[in-house]
C-alpha positions, 0 to 999 in steps of 0.5 A: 394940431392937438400939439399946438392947442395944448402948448398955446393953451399953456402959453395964454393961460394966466399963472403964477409961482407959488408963494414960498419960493423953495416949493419951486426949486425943483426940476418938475412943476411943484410935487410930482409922484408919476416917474419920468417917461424916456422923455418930457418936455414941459411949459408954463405960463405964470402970474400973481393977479398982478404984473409980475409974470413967470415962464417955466420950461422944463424936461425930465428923461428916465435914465433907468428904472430907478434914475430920473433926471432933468431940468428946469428954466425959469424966466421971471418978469417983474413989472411987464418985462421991467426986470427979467430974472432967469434961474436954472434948476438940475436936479435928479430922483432916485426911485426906492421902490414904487411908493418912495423916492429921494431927490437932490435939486440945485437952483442957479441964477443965470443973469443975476447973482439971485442966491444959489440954493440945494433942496434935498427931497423925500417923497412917499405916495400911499394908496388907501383904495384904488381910487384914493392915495396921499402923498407927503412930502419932506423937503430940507433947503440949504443955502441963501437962496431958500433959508434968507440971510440969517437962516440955517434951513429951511424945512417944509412938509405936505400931505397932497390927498389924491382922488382918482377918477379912472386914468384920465383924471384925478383931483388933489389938495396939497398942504403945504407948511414951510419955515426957516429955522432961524427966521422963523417968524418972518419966513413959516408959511402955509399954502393949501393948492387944489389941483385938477389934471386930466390925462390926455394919452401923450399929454398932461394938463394941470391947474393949479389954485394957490390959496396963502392961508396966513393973511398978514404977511408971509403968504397972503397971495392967491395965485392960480397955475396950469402946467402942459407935460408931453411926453416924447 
């Protein structure tokens, strides 16, 4: 019965991607610092305020210690099932150590030619207190489908500061900054998400706030976002 609450909940739920396209390109729901159980299953619902939706699904599966893997489909609707763009993101983590990992992500359209892009990430949690740690994160995207037409790379940094209210719960703010280099003027972006999760034994629920701070026209968008992991 739980099983079935949490996974309607995730299906009702009003929620949208994030504005810059590349912090999705990965095979979890946005920065991740937990390492996979033997196996997960994730899903999403998602929306902009507005008629454009997404449906993510993903899982993940722990290969060793050291070895994540997994996957992630999203389903895009574009004015109320208007348009329905479907893309497939593969992607793997290496575990350096309990604090840092690197990760390679490859996205793929699947029913339309939507620009195949690769993102290379590094990631490095730093726990001040027990109850406090900060997370940074480095991600470089190469390819058309993140750096746009006349850009090279894309870059983009965060720094997510992690309260954390027993084992059960935990609040966290990322910032977010990314631009192409090359396009740099049309495409530098900023994103402040707070996030609330709760820890719920075998399941993880996530709500994300994405606020775009630059209100002209990169990222003015506002966006909220919640997440279901079940672990297998």
């Amino acid at each position: 019965m739980n099983r079935f609450i949490a996974l309607l909940l995730a299906i009702l739920c009003v929620n949208a991607f994030a504005v810059d396209h590349m912090w999705d390109i990965r095979y979890t729901f946005g920065p991740d610092t937990r390492p996979s159980p033997k196996w997960a299953i994730g899903i999403g619902a998602m929306n902009n305020y507005g008629s454009d939706l997404l449906f993510p699904v993903n899982f993940t599966t722990a290969l060793s210690k050291e070895w994540n893997i997994g996957a992630k489909v999203n389903v895009k609707s574009i004015d109320m099932f208007e348009h329905v763009i479907v893309s497939l993101d593969i992607g793997g983590r290496y575990l350096i150590n309990e604090n840092n990992f690197i990760e390679l992500d490859g996205n793929f359209g699947l029913n339309r030619n939507n620009s195949t892009a690769v993102v290379v990430t590094f990631g490095n949690e730093q726990f001040i207190s027990t109850n406090f740690a900060n997370f940074y994160e480095f991600r470089a995207g190469f390819l058309q489908g993140v750096a746009g037409e006349n850009g090279y790379v894309k870059l983009s940094g965060s720094i997510t500061p992690t309260l954390y209210f027993t084992s059960f719960f935990r609040t966290f703010i990322e910032i977010n900054l990314s631009g192409s280099v090359g396009n740099i003027k049309e495409d530098f972006m900023i994103d402040i998400i707070p996030k609330l999760e709760l820890n719920l034994g075998s399941f993880r629920l996530r709500l994300d706030f994405d606020i775009g701070v630059m209100q002209e026209k990169n990222n003015d968008v506002q966006t909220i976002a919640l997440y279901v992991i079940k672990a297998l």
